[in-house]
C-alpha positions in Angstrom: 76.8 -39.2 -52.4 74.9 -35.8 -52.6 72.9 -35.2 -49.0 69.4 -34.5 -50.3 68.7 -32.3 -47.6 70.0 -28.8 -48.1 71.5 -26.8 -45.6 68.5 -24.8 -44.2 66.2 -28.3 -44.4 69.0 -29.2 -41.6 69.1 -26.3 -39.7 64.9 -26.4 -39.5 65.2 -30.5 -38.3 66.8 -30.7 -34.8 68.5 -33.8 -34.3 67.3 -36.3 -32.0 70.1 -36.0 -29.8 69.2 -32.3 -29.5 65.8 -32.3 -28.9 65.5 -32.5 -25.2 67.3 -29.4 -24.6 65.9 -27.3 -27.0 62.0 -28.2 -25.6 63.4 -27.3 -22.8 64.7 -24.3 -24.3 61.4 -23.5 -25.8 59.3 -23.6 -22.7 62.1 -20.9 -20.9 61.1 -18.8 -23.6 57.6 -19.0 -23.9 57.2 -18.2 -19.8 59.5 -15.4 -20.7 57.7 -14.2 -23.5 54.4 -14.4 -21.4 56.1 -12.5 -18.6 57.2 -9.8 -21.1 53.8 -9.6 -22.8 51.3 -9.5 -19.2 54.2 -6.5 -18.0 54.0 -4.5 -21.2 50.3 -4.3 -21.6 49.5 -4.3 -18.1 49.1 -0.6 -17.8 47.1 -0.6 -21.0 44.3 -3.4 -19.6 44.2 -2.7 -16.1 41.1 -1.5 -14.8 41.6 2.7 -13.6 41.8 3.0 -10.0 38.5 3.4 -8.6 38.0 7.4 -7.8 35.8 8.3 -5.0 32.8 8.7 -6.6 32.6 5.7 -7.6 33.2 4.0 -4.7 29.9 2.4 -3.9 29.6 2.0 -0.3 31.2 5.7 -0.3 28.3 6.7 -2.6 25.5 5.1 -0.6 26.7 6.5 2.6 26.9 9.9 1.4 23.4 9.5 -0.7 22.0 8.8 3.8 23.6 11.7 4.5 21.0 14.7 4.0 21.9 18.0 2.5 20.4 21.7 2.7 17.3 21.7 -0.6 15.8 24.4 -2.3 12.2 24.1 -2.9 10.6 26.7 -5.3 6.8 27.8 -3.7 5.4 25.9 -6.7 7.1 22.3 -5.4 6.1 23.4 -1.7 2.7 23.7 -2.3 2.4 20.1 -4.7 4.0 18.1 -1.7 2.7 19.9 1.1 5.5 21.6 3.0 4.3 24.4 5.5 6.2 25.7 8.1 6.3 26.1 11.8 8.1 28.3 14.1 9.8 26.7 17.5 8.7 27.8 20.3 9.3 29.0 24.5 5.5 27.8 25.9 4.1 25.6 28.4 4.1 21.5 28.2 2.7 19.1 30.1 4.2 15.7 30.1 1.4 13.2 28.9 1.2 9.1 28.9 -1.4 7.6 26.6 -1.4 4.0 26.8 -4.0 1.1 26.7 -6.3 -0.3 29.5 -8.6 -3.2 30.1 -11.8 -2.7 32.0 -11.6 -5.9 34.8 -13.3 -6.5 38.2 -13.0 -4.4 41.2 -11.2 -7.7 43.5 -12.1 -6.1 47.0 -15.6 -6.8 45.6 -15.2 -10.2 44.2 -16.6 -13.2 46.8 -17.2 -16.7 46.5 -20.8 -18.3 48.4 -19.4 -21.8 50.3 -21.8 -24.0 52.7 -20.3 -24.6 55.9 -21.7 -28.2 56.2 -21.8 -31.3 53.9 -25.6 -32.4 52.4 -27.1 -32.9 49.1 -29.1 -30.1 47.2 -32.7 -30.3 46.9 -33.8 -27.2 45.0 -31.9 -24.5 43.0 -33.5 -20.4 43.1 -30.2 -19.0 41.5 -29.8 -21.3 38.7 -28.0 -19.1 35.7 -24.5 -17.5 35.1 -24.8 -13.7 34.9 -28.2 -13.9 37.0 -28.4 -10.8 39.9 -28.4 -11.6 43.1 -28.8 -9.6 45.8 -27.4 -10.3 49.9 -30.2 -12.3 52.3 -31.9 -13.5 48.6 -32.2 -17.4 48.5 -29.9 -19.3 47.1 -30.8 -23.3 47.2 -32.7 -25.8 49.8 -30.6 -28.6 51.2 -30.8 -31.6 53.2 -27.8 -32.4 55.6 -28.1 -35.0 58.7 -25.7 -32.3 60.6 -28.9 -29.6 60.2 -31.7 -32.6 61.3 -29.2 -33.2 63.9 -29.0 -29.5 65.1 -32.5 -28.9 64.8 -33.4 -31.4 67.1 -31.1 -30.4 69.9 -32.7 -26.6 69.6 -36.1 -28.4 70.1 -35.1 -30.5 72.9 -33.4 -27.4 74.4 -36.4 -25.0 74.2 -38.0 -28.1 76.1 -36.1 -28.0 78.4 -35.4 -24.6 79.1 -39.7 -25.0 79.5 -39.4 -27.6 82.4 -37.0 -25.7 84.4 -38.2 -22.6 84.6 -39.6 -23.3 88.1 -36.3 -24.8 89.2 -33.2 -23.6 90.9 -31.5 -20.4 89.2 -28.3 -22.8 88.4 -30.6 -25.2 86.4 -32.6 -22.3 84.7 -29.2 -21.4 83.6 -28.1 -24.3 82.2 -31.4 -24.4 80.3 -30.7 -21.3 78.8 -27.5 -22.1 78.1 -28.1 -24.9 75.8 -31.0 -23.0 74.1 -28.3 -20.3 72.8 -25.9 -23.0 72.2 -28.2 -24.5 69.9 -29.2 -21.4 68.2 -25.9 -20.2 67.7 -24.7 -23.3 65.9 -27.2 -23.0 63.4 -26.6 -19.1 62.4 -23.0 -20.3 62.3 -24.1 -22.6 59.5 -25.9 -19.7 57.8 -29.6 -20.6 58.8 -31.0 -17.3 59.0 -33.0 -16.3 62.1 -36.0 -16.4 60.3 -36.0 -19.8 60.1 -34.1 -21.1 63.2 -37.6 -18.2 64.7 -40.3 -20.9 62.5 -38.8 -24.0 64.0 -39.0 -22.6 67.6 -42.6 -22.1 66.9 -43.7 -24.8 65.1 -41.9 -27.6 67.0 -41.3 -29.2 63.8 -37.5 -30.8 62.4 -37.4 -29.2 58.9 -35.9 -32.3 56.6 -34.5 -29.3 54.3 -33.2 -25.9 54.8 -32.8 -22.9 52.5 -29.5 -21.6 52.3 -29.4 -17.3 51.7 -26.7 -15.1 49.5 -24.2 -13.7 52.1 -23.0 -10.6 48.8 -24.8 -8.7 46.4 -23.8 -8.5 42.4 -23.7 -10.9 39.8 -22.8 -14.3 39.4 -19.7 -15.2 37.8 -19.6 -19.0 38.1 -22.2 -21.3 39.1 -20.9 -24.7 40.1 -23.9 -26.4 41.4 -26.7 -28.2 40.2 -29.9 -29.7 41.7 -29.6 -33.3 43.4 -25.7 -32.3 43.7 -23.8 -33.8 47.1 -22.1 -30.7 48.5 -18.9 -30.7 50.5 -18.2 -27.7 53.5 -16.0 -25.7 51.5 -17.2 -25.9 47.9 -17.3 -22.9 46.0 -20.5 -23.1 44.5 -21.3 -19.4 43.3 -18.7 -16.7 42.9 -20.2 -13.2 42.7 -18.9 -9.9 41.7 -20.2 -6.2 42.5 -20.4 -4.3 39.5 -20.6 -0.7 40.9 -17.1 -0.7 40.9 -14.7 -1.2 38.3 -10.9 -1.2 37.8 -9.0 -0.1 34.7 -5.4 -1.8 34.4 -3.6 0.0 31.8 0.0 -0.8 30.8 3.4 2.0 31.0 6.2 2.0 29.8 9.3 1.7 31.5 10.2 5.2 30.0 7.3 6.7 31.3 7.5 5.5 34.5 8.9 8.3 36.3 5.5 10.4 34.7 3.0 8.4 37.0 2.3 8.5 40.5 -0.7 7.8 42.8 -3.1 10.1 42.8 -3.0 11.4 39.4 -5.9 11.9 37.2 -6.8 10.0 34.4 -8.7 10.8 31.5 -10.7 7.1 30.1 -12.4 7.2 26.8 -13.7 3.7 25.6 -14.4 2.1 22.3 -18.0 0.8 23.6 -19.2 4.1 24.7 -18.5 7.4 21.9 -19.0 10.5 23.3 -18.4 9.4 26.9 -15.7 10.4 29.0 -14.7 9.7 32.5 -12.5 10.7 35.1 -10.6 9.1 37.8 -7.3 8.7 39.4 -4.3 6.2 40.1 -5.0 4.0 42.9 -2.0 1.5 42.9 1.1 1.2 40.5 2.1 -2.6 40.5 5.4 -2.9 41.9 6.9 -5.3 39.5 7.6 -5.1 35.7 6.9 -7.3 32.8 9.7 -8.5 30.8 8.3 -9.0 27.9 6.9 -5.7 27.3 8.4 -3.7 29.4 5.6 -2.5 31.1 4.2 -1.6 34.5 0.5 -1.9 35.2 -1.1 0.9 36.8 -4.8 0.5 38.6 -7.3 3.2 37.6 -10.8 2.8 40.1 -14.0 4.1 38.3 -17.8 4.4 39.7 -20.0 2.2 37.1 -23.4 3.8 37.5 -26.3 1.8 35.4 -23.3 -1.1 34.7 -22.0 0.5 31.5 -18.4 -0.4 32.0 -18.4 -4.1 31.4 -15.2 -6.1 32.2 -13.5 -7.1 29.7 -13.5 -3.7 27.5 -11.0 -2.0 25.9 -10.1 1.8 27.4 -8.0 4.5 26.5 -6.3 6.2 29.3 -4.4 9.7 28.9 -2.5 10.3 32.5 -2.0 14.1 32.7 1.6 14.7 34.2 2.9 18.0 35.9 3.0 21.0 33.4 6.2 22.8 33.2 6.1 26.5 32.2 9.0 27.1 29.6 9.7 24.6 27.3 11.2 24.9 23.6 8.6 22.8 21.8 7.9 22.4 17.7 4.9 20.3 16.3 5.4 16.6 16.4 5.1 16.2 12.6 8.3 18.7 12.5 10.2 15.8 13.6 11.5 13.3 11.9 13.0 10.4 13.3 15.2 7.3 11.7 15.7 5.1 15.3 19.2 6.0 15.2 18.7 10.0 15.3 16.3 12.7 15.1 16.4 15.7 13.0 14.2 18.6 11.7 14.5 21.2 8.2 15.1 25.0 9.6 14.5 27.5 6.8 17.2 29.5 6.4 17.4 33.6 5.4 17.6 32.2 1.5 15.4 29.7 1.6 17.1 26.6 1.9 16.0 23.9 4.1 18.4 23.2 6.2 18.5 19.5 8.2 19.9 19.6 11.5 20.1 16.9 14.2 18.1 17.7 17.7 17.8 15.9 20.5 14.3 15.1 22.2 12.6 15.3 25.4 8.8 15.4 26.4 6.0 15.4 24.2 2.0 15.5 23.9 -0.4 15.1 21.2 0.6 18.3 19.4 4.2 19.1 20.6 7.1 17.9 21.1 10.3 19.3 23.5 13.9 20.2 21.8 16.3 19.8 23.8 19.2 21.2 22.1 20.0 21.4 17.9 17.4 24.9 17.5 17.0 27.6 19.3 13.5 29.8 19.8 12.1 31.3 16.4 13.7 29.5 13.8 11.3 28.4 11.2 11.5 24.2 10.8 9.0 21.9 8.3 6.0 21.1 10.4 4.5 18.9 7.3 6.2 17.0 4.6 9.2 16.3 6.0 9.6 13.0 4.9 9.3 13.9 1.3 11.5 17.3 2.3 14.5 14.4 3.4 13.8 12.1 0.4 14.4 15.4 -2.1 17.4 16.4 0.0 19.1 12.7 -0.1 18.0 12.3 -3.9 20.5 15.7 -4.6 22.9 14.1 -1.9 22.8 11.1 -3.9 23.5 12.6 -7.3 25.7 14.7 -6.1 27.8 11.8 -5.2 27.3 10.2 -8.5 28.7 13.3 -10.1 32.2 12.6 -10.3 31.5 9.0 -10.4 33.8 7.6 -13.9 31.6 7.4 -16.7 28.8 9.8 -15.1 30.1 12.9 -16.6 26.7 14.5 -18.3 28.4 17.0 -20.1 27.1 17.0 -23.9 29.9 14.2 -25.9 32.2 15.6 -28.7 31.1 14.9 -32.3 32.1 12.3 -34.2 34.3 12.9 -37.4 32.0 11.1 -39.8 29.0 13.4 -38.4 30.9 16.4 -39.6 29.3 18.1 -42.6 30.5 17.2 -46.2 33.1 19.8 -47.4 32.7 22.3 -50.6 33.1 20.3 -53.8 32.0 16.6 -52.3 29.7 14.4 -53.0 26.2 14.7 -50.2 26.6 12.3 -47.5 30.4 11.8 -48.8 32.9 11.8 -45.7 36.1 13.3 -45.7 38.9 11.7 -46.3 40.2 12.1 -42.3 36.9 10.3 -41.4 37.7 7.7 -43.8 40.9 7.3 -42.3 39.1 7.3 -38.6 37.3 4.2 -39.6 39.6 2.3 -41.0 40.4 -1.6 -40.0 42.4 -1.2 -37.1 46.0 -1.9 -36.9 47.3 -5.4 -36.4 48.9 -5.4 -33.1 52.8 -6.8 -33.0 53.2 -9.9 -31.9 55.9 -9.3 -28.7 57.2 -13.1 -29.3 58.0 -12.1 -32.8 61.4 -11.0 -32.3 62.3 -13.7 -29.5 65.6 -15.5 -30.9 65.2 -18.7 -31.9 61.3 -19.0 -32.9 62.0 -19.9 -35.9 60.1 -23.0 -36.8 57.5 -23.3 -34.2 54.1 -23.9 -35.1 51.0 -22.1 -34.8 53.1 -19.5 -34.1 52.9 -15.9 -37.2 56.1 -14.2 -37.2 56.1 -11.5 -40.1 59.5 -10.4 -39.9 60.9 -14.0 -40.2 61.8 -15.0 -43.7 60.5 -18.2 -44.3 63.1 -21.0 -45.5 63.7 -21.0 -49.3 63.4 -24.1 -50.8 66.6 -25.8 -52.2 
């Protein structure tokens, strides 16, 4: 019997015993073949090493980095560059800081009684109100005054009866007058009215209580009909023809100020006025929060102008020192991590160059090293001056960046102009050829052995099987 399956049909179907080891033998080939295929066009699809250029972090820290710039006169003038030459002068050290107008403490009292009772009538009755020293300040009852009162009478009796006795009793007598007298002036009855009882005879049921300071009230803490204690502050005053300005230093700037020192005060409330004073006291401890040490300025306050409470401004002149190299503040330009100025060089570049700083005023500011007297620096524009010279840092940098090159691109063959004899518009036949289809790559897993037969899988230099 003829075996309907022809010799190639065979050779296509594995056998069953067979087909275990030739999956097997399949797979081997296919991770082979995958191998082969990622190491041949590896160095065809893997990315170019990054050049330096294009390294990013490399660019941005070289676009921070500023470079010499040439400015024409025209670009000078539209940003506003002028110039400034450093130099050898006179500089005194200045501290400008901010100050608060506040009470003059030495000045500052609090009005107590010295016995208990119970307020009858109020004359100082407002916060802010004037008062003046000896002025009355309230009428109060207290048993401990009735009580005293009536010992002074019974006294001044009695010194009366004696006076024809023996000098030891006539001593006594007088004795126990002063004693009486002198307890009520202890308790702030003035004379004039321990002087009325004397006279009259009379046990006053309320006395009248006098100012012992002058100023204005701060705080009023008593009201009529109000039982008062010995001890009770019941009006604290302040003299206002005094005041203090506290202003606030800088730990920096500490070594600047000492006592005695004048200081310059303008305030907010009062334009045009300016006054003078010195340093009284520099508070011995610093605040760590700010960082600051509070210095005490003490300023005459004719007609009360200075109210407590204001805002100051305080310039503390320090010691002038003869020869110092100095530029204009604006010359400077600082990033918090350096400082640096644009010298002008003989061909007109502007040049940056790192200095380092000492003193300063309103107006200058000390080099201490990085330029040297009579070089010409950017006293105006220099930020824009650094932001031109990092933008031509930064593009320099991206210069030999990959795929930055600006240079002009070749043409492309199709854009080439028709030869003699063709048609307009017609490309030549090279262009043609340019844009043709591209070729089908070859399949690496083509030529494995034994591929034959499996799917899915186009191998154009296998024959396929003929048919019987």
């Amino acid at each position: 019997m003829t075996d309907p399956m022809t010799e190639p049909t065979r050779r296509a179907m594995p056998t069953s015993g067979l087909t275990p080891v030739r999956g097997l033998i399949y797979l081997a080939v296919l991770a082979l073949a995958a191998g082969g295929a990622w190491f041949v066009t590896r160095g065809r699809n893997a990315p170019a090493p990054m050049a330096a250029g294009h390294n990013h972090g490399a660019a941005a820290a070289g676009a921070g980095a500023a470079k010499p710039v040439m400015l024409s006169a025209a670009d000078q003038q539209r940003i506003g560059v002028t110039f400034a030459v450093a130099t050898l002068g006179p500089l005194a050290k200045e501290v400008r800081t901010v100050g608060q107008v506040t009470f003059d403490e030495t000045r500052l009292q609090t009005i107590s009684p010295k016995i208990d009772g119970w307020v009858d009538k109020l004359f100082i009755n407002a916060t802010g109100q004037p008062i003046v020293a000896g002025e009355p300040l309230l009428t109060v009852y207290s048993p401990m005054l009735v009580s005293a009162q009536e010992e002074l009478l019974l006294a001044k009796r009695l010194a009366r009866d004696v006076s024809s006795a023996s000098a030891d009793a006539r001593q006594t007598a007088t004795d126990l007058l002063a004693s009486a007298r002198r307890r009520l002036s202890y308790w702030d009855i003035p004379a004039s009215e321990i002087e009325t009882l004397e006279r009259t005879g009379q046990v006053q049921k309320t006395l009248t209580l006098r100012s012992t300071a002058s100023g204005y009230v701060l705080q009023k803490n008593v009201v009529a009909g109000q039982k008062i204690m010995s001890g009770d502050a019941l009006y604290k005053v302040a003299d206002l023809s005094s005041v203090w300005v506290e202003g606030e230093v800088f730990e920096q700037d500490i070594a600047n100020v000492r006592v005695g020192q004048m200081v310059h005060s303008d305030f907010d409330a009062l334009p045009g006025r300016h006054l003078m004073g010195r340093i009284s006291y520099i508070y011995p401890t610093l605040d760590p929060q700010t960082r600051t040490v509070r210095v005490r300025v003490v300023l005459a306050n004719p007609g009360l102008q200075l109210k407590p409470g204001m805002y100051a401004t305080i310039l503390i002149a320090g010691t002038e020192r003869p020869r110092v190299l100095t530029v204009p503040r604006a010359a400077v330009l600082s990033t918090g991590e350096r400082s640096m100025v644009f010298v002008r060089d003989t061909t007109g570049h502007l040049t940056p160059r790192e200095v380092a700083l000492g003193g300063s005023n309103d107006e200058r500011i000390e080099i201490l090293r990085g330029l040297t007297a009579g070089e010409t620096v950017v006293s105006s524009a220099t930020f824009l001056v650094d932001a031109e010279s990092n933008l031509g840092s930064a593009l320099g940098g991206m210069g030999n960046m990959p795929g930055m090159d600006m240079t002009t691109p070749p043409k492309r063959l199709d854009a080439q102009p028709a030869t003699s004899g063709a048609a307009p518009g017609a490309a030549p036949a090279a262009a043609k050829a340019s844009v043709a289809a591209p070729k089908k790559k070859k399949d690496p897993m083509a030529d494995m052995p034994g591929m034959d037969g499996m799917e899915g899988m186009d191998h154009s230099k296998h024959s396929t099987p003929k048919k019987p």
